[in-house]
C-alpha positions in Angstrom: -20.0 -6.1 3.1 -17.1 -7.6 5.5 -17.0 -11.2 5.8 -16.2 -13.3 9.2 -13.5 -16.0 9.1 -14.6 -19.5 10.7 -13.5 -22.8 10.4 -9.8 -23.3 9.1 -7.6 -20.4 8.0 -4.5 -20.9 6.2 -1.5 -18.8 7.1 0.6 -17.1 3.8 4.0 -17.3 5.3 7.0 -19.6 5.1 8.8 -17.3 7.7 8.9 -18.6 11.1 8.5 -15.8 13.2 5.5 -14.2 11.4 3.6 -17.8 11.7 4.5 -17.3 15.4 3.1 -14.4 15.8 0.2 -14.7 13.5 -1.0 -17.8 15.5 -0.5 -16.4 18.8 -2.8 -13.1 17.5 -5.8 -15.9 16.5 -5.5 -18.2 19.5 -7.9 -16.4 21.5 -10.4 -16.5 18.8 -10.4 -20.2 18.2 -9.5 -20.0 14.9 -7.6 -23.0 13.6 -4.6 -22.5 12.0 -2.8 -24.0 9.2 0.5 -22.3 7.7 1.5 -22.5 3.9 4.5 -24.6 4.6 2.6 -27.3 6.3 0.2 -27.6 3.1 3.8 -27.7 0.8 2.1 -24.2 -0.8 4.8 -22.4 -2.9 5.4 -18.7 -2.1 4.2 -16.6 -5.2 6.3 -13.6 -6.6 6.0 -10.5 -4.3 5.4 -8.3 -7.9 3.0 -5.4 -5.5 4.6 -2.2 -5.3 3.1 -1.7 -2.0 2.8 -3.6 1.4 -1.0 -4.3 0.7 -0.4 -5.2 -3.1 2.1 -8.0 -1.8 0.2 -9.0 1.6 -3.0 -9.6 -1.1 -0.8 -11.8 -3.6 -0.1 -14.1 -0.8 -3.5 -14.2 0.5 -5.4 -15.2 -2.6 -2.4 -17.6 -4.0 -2.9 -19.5 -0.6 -6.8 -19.2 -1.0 -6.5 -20.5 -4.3 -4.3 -23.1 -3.8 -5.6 -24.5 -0.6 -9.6 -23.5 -1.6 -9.8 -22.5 2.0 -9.4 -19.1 3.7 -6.0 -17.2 3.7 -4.4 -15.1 6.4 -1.4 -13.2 4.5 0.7 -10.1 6.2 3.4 -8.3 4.3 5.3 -5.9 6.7 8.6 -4.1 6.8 10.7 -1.4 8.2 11.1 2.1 6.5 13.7 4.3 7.4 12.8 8.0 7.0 16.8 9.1 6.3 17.0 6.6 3.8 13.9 8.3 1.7 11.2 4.9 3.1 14.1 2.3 2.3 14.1 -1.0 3.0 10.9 -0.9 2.7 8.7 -3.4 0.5 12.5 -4.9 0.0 12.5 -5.4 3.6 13.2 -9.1 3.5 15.1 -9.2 0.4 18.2 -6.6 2.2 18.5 -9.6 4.1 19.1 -12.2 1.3 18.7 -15.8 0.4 20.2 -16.5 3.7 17.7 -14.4 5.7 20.8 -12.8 7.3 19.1 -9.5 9.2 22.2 -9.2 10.9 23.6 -7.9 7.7 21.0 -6.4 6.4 21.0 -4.2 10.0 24.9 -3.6 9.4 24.1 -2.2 6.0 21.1 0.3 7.4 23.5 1.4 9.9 26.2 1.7 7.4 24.4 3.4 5.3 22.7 6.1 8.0 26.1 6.6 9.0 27.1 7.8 5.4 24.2 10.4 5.6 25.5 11.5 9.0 21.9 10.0 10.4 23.7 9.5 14.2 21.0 11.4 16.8 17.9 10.1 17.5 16.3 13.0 15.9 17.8 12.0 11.9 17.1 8.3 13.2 13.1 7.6 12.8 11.8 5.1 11.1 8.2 3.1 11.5 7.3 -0.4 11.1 4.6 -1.3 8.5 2.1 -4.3 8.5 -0.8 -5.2 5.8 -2.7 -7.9 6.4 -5.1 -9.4 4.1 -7.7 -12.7 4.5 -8.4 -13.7 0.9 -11.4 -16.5 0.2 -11.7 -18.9 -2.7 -14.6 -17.1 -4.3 -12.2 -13.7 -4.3 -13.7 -11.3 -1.7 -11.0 -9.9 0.3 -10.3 -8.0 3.6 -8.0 -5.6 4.0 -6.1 -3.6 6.8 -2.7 -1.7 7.0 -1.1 0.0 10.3 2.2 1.3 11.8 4.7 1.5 14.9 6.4 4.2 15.0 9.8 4.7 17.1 13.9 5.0 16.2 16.6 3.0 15.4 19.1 2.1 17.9 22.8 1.0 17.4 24.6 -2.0 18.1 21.2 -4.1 17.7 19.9 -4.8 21.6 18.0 -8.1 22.2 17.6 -11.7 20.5 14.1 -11.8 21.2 11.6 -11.5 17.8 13.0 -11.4 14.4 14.0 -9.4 11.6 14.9 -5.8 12.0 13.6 -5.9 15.3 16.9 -5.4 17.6 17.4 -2.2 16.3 13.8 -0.4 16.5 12.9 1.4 19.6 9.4 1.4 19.5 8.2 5.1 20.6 7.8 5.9 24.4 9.7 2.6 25.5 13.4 2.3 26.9 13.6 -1.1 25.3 13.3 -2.7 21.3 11.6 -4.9 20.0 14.3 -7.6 20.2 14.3 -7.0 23.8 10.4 -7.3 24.5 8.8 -10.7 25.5 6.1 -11.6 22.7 3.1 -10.4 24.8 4.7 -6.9 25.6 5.7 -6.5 22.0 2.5 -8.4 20.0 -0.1 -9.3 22.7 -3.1 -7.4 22.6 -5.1 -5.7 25.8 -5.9 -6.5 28.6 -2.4 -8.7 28.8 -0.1 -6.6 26.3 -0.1 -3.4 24.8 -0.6 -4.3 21.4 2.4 -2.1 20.4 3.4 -3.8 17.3 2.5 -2.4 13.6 1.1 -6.2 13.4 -0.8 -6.2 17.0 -2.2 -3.0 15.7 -3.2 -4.0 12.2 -4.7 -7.1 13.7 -7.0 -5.3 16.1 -8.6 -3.6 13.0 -8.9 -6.8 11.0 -10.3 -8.7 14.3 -13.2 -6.2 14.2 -14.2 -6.3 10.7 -13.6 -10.6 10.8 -13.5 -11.6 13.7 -16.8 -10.1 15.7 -14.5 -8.2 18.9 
């Protein structure tokens, strides 16, 4: 039986854009947020050989740490020329630095070497799981995807990550060049186009009674 969040909800992330996001998504719901870093919560080892295995090991490590309720996503961008790669490793291409500029120099690098230069040998898709975790272990889970193609040089400085390059499909612009409502905002205001947005949605009906 699904479970709906209220009162406090910790937020599994240390990265600063996803805890933007993530608390933009639950501001309409009244749901108040606390992240992981704020709480001084250590991030657990992403072991999960999947997007939902890792989004659940930050979920319940939070939920367990904080005895509270846990908001975790684990998301990433796989490249269909480069057989699903980054992938889970998503993050990780970009080092201990977090330097996606690189790690966006080394997809295009490495399409290049596979002669990936039309659109058409370009697609890729965007993946989000999300997972709220409770002390007493139930769990809910979702997973969805944006779909579109990777542009080069990178185009924008708005979002984060591997977002300059993806060309969400059906749009002239990327990701790094949509405001945060166009790219994440869900309807009426935005379009909801973002594999999180779209992952969200499903989790808001399940938890959060819309």
């Amino acid at each position: 039986m699904h479970r709906r969040i209220s009162g406090q909800l910790v937020i599994a992330t240390h990265n600063p854009g996803k805890l933007a996001e993530m608390r933009e998504l639950l501001a309409p719901y009244g749901i108040a947020a606390v992240s992981a870093g704020e709480l001084g919560l250590g991030e657990p080892d992403e072991t999960g050989d999947s997007f939902r295995a890792n989004a659940r090991i930050k979920a319940e490590a939070a939920a367990q740490a904080a005895q509270l309720p846990a908001f975790a996503d684990d998301s990433g961008l796989a490249v269909d020329a480069l057989d699903g790669a980054p992938g889970i490793l998503s993050a990780r291409w970009a080092g201990e630095g977090k330097d996606f500029n690189a790690a966006m120099a080394r997809i295009e690098r490495l399409l290049q070497e596979r002669g990936a230069t039309t659109p058409d040998r370009r697609g890729a898709h965007f993946v989000s799981a999300l997972c709220v975790a409770w002390p007493d272990g139930h769990v809910e889970e979702v997973e969805a995807r944006a779909d579109g193609t990777l542009v080069w040089p990178p185009r924008g400085s708005a979002g984060f990550g591997y977002d300059p390059i993806f060309l969400p499909e059906g749009h002239d612009r990327t990701f790094g060049e949509m405001t945060s409502l166009e790219k994440h905002g869900l309807p009426p205001l935005g379009l909801g186009l973002s594999h999180r947005a779209r992952a969200f949605v499903e989790l808001a009906e399940i938890c959060l009674g819309r």
